[in-house]
N, C-alpha and C positions, 0 to 999 in steps of 0.2 A: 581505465588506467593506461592501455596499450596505447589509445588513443594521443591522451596529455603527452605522455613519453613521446611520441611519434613529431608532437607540434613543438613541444622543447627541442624535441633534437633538428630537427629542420630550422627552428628559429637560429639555435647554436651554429651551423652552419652558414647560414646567412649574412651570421656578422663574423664568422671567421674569412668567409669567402670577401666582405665586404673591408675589415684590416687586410686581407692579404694582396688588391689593387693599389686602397688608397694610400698605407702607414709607408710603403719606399716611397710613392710620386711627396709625400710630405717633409722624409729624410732629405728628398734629394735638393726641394724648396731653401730645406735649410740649409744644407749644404753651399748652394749657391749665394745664396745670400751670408754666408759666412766669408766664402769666397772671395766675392767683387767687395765688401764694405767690412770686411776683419771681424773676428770671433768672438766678439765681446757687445751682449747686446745692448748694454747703455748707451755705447757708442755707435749704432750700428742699426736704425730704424726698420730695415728691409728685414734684417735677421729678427727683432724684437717681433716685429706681426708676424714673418711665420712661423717662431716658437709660440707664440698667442694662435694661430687656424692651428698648428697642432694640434697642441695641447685642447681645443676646445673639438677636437676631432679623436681625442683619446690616445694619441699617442704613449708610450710611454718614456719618462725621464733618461732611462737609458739611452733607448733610441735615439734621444734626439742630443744629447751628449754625445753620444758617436759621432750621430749626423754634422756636429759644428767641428770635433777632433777631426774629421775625415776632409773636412777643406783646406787644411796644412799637411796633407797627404801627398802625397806625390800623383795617388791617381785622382786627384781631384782639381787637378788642372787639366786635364780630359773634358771636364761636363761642362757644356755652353747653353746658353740661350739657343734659342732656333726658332724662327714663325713660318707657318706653311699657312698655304690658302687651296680652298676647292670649294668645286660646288657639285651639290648633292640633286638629285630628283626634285623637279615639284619647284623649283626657282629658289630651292636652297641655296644659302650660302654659308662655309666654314669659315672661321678664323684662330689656325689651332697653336698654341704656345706651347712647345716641349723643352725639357732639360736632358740632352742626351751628351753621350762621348761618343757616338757616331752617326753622325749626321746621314751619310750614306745609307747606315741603318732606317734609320728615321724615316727618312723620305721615302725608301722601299717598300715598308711597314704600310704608308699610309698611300703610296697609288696601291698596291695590291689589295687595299679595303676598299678608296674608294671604287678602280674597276671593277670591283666584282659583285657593288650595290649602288649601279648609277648614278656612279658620279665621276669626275677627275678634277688633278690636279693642274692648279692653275698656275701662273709665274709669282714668285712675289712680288706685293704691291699692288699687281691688279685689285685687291678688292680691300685695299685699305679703307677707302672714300666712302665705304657701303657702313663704313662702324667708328663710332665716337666713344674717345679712349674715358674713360669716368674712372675716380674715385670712388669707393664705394665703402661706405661701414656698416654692415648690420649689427642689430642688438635688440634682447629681447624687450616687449612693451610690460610692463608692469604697470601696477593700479599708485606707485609712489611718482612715475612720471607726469608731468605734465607738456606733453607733446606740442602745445600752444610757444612754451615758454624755450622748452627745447630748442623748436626751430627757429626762434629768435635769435636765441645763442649761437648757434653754432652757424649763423647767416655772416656772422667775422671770420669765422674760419673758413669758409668759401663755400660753404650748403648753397647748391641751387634747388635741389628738391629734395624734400622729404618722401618716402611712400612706407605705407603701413598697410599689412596683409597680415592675419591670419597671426595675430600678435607680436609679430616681429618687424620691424621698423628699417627700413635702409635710406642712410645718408647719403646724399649723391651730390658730387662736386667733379669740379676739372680735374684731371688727373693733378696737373701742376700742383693742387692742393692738398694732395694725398696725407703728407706728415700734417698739415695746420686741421684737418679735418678728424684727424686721428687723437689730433693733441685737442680739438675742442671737446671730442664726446669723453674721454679721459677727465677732463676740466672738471666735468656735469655729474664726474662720479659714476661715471658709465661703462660699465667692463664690454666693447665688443664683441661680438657672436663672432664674427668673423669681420676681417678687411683685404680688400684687395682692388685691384687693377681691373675694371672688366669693360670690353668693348659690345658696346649698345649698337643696336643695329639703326640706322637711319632711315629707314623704310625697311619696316617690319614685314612680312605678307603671311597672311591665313590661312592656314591649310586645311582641307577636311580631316575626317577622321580617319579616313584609311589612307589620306597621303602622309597624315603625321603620323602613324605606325612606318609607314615606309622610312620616312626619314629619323625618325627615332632609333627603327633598327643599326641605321648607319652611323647616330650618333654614337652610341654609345659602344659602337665595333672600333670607333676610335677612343674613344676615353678609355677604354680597355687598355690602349697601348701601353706599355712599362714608359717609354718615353714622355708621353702628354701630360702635360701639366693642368693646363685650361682649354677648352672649349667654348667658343663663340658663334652662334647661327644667326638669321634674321629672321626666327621665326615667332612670329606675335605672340 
C-alpha cells in the first residue's frame, strides 16, 4: 500500500510539475493572439486555435479568460514575438519561437544555456533556409475515419501530406494554407488534437544514441524557459 501511495504521489507530481511549464507558455499563446487580431474568437482565427491547443492541453476556462482580458491590459503591449537561432553539439540546429516583454531577457536566458551545453547563438536568419515553414493539424485516427477519403478532401484545402503514427494522423500543408487546412478537417467533422505553425527541417541528420541524449539535454533546457513558445531542431 506504501508503495501505490508512493507511485500516485510521484505521478501527481509529474503532472503538477508538467501544468506549471506548459499552462503560462499557453496563456501567454493566447494572449498574443488576442493581441495582434482582437479578443473575440469568431473573428480572430490565431486566437480560436490557441483556445482549441489549450483547452486540448487542459487548460482551465478561467485561465484562459484571463489570458484574452489581459491583452486589453496595459501590460500586454509589453509581449512580442521573437525568433532566435543556435546550434547545438553534434550538427544540431535550433529554431526557437518565444513570447516575451523582454527581449534582452530572452536572449540572455538562451546564450547562458546554450554556452554552457555546446552550443551558441547564432544571428538571425542565418539558419532560416535549414527549415520549411508547414501548416500542420493533427487529430486523433479512429475506426469511423476513412483516411483514403480524408486525404482526398482535404487535398482543396492545400493537404500536401498526410502522415499517420501511432493513431494519430497530421495534416501537412504550406504554411499560407494554415486557416483553409483548419477549415477543411473541421468540414470532415473532425475536432483537431492540436494545429499550428511548425518548421520542418530540410536536411534532417541522425544522431546516435548518446549524441541524442547530448542534445536532448539541451533541448529541453530550453523549452524550460518561461519565454519559449516553440522549439524546432533538424534532427531525424
Amino acid at each position: 500500500m506504501g508503495r501505490a501511495f508512493e507511485c500516485r504521489r510521484r505521478a501527481k507530481e509529474a503532472r503538477w510539475d508538467k501544468m506549471s511549464k506548459v499552462f503560462p507558455k499557453l496563456a501567454k499563446s493566447i494572449t498574443l493572439a488576442a493581441k495582434n487580431g482582437g479578443p473575440d474568437p469568431d473573428m480572430n482565427p490565431s486566437l480560436r486555435l490557441a483556445i482549441a491547443n489549450a483547452k486540448a492541453e487542459n487548460l482551465p476556462k478561467d485561465k484562459i479568460d484571463a489570458a484574452i482580458k489581459r491583452a486589453t491590459g496595459g501590460d500586454a503591449a509589453d509581449i512580442v514575438e521573437a525568433n532566435y537561432e543556435g546550434k547545438g553539439p553534434h550538427g544540431s540546429l535550433f529554431y526557437i519561437e518565444c513570447a516575451t516583454d523582454n527581449s534582452n531577457r530572452s536572449v540572455g536566458n538562451l546564450k547562458t544555456i546554450f554556452n554552457k551545453n555546446g552550443g551558441q547563438m547564432v544571428n538571425s536568419g542565418q539558419l532560416d533556409f535549414m527549415f520549411t515553414r508547414k501548416a500542420v493539424v493533427e487529430f486523433e485516427v479512429t475506426e469511423a475515419l476513412n483516411l483514403e477519403e480524408v486525404e482526398l478532401e482535404l487535398i482543396d484545402f492545400g493537404l500536401e501530406e498526410l502522415e499517420v503514427e501511432d493513431g494519430l494522423a497530421r495534416a501537412i500543408g504550406d504554411y499560407s494554407d494554415f486557416a483553409n487546412l483548419n477549415e477543411g478537417v473541421e468540414k470532415l467533422g473532425i475536432t483537431p488534437k492540436k494545429s499550428s505553425l511548425e518548421r520542418i527541417p530540410t536536411q534532417p541528420v541522425e544522431l546516435s544514441e548518446e549524441q541524442m541524449e547530448e542534445v536532448e539535454s539541451l533541448l529541453e533546457k530550453i523549452e524550460d524557459d518561461d519565454d519559449v513558445q516553440n522549439v524546432f531542431t533538424n534532427i531525424g
